[in-house]
Rosetta silent file (secondary structure, phi, psi, omega in degrees, C-alpha in Angstrom):
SEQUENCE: XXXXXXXXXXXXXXXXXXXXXXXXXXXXXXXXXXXXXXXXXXXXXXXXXXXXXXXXXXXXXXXXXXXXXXXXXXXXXXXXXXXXXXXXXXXXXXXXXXXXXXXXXXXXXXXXXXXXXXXXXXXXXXXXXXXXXXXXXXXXXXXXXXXXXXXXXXXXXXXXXXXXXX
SCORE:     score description
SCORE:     0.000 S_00000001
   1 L     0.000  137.559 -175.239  -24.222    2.167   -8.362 S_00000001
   2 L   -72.038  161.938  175.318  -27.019    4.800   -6.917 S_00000001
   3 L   -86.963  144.116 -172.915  -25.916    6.282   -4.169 S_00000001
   4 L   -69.065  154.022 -169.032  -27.573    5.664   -0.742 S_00000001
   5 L  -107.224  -13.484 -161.760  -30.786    7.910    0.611 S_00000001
   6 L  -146.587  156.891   94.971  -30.905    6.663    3.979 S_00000001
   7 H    23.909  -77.531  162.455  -29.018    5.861    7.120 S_00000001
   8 H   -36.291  -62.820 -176.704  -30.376    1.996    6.652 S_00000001
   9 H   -59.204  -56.185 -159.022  -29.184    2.072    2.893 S_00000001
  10 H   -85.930  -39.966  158.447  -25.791    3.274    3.828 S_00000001
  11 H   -41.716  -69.516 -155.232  -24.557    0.667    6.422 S_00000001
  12 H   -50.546  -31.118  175.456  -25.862   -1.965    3.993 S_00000001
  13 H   -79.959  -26.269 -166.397  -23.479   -0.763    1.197 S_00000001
  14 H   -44.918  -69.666 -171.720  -21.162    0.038    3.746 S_00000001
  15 H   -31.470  -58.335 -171.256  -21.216   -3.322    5.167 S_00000001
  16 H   -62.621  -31.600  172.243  -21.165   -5.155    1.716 S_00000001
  17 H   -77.760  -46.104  161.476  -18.081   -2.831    0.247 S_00000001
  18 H  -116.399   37.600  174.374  -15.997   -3.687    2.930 S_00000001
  19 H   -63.023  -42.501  179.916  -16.960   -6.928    3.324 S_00000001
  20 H   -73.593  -50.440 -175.815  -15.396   -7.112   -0.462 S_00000001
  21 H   -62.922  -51.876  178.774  -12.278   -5.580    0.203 S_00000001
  22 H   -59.968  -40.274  171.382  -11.606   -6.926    3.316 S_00000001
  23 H   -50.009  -59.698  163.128  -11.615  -10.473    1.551 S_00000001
  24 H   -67.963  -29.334  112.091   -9.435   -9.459   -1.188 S_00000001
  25 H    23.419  -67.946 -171.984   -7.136   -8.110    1.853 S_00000001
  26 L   -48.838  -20.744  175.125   -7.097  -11.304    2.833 S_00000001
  27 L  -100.009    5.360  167.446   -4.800  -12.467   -0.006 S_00000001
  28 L  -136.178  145.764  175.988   -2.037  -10.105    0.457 S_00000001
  29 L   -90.752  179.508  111.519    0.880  -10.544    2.422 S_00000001
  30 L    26.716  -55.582 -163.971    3.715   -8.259    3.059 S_00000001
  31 L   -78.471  -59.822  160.448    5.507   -8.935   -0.200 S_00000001
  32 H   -43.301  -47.298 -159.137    2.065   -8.392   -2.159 S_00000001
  33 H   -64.119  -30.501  176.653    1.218   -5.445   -0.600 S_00000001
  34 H   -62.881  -56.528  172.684    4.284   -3.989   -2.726 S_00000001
  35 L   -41.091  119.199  154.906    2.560   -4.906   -6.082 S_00000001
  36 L  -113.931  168.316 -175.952    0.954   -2.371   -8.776 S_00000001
  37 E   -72.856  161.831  173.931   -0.706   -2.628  -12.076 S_00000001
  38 L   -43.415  -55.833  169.609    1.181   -2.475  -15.036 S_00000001
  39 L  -120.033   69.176 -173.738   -0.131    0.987  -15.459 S_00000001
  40 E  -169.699   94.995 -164.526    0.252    2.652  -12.425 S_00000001
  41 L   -55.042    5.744  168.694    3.011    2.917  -10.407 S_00000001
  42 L   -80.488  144.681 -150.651    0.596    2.932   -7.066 S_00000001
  43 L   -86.951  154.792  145.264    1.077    0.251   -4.574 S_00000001
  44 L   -89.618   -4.135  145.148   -1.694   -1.304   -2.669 S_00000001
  45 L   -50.616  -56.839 -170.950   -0.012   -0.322    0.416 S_00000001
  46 H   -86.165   -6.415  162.254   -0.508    3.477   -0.736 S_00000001
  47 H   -46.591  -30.202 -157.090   -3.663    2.577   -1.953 S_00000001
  48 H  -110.606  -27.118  152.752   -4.690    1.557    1.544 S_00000001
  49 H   -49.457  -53.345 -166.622   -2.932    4.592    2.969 S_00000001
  50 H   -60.743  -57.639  165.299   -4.787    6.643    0.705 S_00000001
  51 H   -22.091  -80.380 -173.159   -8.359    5.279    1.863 S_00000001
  52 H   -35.625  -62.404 -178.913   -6.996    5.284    5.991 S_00000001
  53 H   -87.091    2.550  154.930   -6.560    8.948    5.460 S_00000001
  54 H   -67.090  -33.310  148.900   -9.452    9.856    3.362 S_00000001
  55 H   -59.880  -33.598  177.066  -11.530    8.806    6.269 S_00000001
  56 H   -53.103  -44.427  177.070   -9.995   10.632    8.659 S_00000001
  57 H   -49.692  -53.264 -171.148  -11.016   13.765    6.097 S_00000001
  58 H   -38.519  -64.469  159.860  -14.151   12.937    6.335 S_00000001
  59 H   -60.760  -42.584  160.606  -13.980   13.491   10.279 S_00000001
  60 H   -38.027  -60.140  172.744  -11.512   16.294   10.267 S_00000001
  61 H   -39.479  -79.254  174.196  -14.406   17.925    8.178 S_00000001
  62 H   -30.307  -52.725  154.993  -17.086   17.331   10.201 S_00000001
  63 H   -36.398  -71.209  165.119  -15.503   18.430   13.330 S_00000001
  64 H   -45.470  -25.828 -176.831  -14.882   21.562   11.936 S_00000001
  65 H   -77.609  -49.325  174.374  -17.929   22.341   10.485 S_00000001
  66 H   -17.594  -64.502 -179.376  -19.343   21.072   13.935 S_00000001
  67 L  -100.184   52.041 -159.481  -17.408   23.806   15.496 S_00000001
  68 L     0.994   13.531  159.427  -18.012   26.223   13.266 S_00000001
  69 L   -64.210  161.911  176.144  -14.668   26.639   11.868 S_00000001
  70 L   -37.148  129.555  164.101  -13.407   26.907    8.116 S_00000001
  71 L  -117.525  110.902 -175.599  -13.486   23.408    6.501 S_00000001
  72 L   -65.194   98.921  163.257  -10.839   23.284    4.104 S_00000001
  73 L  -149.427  125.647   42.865  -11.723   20.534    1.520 S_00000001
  74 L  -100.074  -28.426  172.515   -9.999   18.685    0.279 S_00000001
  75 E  -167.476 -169.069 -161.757   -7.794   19.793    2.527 S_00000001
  76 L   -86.465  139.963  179.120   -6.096   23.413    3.367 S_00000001
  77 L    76.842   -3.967  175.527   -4.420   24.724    0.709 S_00000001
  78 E  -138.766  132.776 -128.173   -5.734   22.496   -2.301 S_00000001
  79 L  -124.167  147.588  178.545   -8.797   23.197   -4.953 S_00000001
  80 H   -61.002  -11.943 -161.424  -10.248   19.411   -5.950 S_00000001
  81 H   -94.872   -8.261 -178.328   -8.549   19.858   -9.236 S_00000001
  82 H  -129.609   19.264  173.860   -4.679   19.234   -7.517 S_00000001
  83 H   -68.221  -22.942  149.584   -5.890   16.114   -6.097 S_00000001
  84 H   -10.950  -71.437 -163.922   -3.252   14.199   -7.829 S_00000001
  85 H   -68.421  -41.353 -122.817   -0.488   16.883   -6.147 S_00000001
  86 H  -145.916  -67.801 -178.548   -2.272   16.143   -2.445 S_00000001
  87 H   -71.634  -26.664  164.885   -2.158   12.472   -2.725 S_00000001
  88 H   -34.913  -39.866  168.468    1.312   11.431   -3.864 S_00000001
  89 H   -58.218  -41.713 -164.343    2.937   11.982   -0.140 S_00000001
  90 H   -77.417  -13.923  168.387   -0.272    9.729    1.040 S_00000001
  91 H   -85.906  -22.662 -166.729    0.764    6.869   -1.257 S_00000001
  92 H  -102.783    4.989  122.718    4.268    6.966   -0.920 S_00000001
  93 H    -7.933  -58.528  164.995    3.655    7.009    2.879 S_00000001
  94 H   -49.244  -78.163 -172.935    1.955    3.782    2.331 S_00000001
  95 H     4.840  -73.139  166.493    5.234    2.406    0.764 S_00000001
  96 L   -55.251   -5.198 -161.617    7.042    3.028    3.741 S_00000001
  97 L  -126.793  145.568  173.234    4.991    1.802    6.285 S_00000001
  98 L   -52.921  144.290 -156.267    4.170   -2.182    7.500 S_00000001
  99 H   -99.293  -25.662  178.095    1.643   -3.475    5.836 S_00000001
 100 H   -52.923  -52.433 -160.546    0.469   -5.380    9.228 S_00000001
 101 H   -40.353  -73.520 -158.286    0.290   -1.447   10.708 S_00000001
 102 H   -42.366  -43.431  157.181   -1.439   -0.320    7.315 S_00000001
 103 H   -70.127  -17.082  133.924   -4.029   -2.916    8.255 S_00000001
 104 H   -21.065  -87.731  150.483   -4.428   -2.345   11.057 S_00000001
 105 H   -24.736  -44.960 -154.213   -4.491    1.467   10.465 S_00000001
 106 H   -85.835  -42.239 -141.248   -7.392    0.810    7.766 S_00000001
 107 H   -76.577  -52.451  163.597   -9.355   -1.728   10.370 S_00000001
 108 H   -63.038  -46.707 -163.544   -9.609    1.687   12.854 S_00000001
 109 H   -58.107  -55.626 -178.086  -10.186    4.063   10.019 S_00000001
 110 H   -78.050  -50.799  176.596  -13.170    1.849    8.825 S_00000001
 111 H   -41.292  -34.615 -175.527  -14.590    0.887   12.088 S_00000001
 112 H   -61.732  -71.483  171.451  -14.460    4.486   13.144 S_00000001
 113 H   -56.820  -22.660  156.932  -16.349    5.588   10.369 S_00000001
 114 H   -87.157   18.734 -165.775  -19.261    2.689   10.917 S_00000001
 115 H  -119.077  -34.498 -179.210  -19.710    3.701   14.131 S_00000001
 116 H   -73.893  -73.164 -162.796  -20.135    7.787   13.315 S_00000001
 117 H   -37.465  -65.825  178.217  -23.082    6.682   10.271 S_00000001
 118 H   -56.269  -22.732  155.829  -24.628    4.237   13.256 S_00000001
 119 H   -96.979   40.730 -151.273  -24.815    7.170   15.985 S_00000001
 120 L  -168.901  130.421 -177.150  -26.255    9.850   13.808 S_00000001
 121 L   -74.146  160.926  171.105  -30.050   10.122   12.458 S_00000001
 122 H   -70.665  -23.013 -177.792  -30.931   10.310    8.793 S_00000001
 123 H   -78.599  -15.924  153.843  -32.006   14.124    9.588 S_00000001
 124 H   -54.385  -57.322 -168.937  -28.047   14.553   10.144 S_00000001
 125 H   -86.002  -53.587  176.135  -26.796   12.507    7.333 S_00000001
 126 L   -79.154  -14.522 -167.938  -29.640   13.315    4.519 S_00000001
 127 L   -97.659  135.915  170.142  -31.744   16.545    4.844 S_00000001
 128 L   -79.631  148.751 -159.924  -29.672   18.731    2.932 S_00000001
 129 L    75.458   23.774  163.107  -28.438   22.038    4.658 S_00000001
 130 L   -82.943  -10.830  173.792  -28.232   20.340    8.540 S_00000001
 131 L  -129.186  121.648 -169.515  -24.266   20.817    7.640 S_00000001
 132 L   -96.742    7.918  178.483  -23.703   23.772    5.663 S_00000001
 133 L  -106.251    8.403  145.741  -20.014   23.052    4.538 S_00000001
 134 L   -49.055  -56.819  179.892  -21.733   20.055    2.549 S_00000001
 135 L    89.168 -128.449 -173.558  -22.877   22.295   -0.177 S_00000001
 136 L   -82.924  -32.374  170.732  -25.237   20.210   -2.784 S_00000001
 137 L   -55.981  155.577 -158.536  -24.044   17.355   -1.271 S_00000001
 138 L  -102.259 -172.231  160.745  -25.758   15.427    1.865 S_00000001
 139 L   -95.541  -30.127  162.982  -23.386   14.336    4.764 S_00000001
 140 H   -38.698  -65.233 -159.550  -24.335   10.777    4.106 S_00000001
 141 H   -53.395  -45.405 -162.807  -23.156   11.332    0.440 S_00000001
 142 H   -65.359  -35.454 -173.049  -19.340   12.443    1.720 S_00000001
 143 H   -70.210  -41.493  160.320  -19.310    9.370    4.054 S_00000001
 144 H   -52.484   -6.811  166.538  -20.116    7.188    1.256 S_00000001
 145 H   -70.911  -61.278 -168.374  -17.426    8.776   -0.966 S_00000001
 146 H   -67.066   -3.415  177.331  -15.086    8.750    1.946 S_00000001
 147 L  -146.630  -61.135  161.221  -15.917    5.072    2.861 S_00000001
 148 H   -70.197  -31.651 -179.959  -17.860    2.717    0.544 S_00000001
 149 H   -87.450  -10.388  126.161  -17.268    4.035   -2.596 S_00000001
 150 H   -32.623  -80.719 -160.652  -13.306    4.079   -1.279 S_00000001
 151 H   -73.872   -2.175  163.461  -13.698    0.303   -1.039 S_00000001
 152 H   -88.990  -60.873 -156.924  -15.254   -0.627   -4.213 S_00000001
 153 L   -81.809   26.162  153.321  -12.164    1.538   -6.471 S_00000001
 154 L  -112.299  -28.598 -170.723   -9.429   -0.265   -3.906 S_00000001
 155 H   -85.318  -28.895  165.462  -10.789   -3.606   -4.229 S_00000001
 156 H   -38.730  -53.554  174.383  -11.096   -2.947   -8.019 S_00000001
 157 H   -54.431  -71.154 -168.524   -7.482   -1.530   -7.894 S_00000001
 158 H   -60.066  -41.473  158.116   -6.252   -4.306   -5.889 S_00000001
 159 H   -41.197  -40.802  170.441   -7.733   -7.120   -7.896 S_00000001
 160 H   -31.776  -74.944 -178.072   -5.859   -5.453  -10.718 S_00000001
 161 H   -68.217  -25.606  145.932   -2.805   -5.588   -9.323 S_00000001
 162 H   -31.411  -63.224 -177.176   -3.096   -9.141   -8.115 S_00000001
 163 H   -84.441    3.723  158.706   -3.896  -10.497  -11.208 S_00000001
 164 L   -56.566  -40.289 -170.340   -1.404   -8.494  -12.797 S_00000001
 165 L   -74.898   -4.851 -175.244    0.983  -10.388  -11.091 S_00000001
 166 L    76.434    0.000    0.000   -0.337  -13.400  -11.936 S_00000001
């Protein structure tokens, strides 16, 4: 899928990605939430974990850059290449935690994040260099990593794991 150019563009996927997700959501209970695919021992609990706090990066970043501090990404202490090694605590986190919460959790996480894209011009999100801890990348582009294009590979993931279960 191309990635969005615009402000306009990026709600609409927004909107439509977790429009999908939330729907497949809608089918799991407590018990479900516990389920993984055959080959992959991740939950959709830590799946959903994973997601909640990938937005939050997204805003950690930003803040920092904002305020002209370091921005550590993916996070402090880890090169993109050990993301494996960096997410395993945030899925088995999920595990542990109520899946009402985790919904809950994700329900702030996303709203939060359609509300920063909706107060914040396309010369913010798209002309490259207004954030210089972007790199080649736009700021638009990281929120759509960090939020629609999250919610297309979990509802993919989660469908998985449904119908694994039969």
């Amino acid at each position: 899928m191309p990635e969005a150019t615009n402000k306009t563009d990026l709600l609409a996927v927004f909107d439509k990605d977790l429009a999908k997700l939330r729907k497949t959501l809608g089918g799991v209970d407590e018990e479900k939430s516990s389920l993984s695919p055959p080959d992959d021992d991740t939950t959709i609990k830590g799946v959903i974990a994973h997601r909640i706090h990938w937005m939050g990066l997204f805003h950690g970043w930003y803040e920092d850059g904002v305020a002209g501090r370091e921005v550590h990404m993916p996070a402090k202490g880890y090169k993109w290449n050990q993301l494996q090694e960096y997410n395993a605590p945030l899925y088995a986190k999920g595990n542990e935690t109520a899946w009402v919460d985790l919904l809950s959790e994700f329900d702030t996480a996303s709203d939060k994040l359609r509300r920063f894209i909706e107060a914040h011009d396309d010369a913010l999100l798209y002309n490259r260099g207004a954030n210089l801890w972007t790199g080649k990348w736009t700021l638009g582009r990281f929120a759509e990593a960090s939020g629609p294009s999250h919610f297309r590979s979990a509802n993919t993931y989660i469908r998985k794991a449904l119908r694994s279960a039969g």
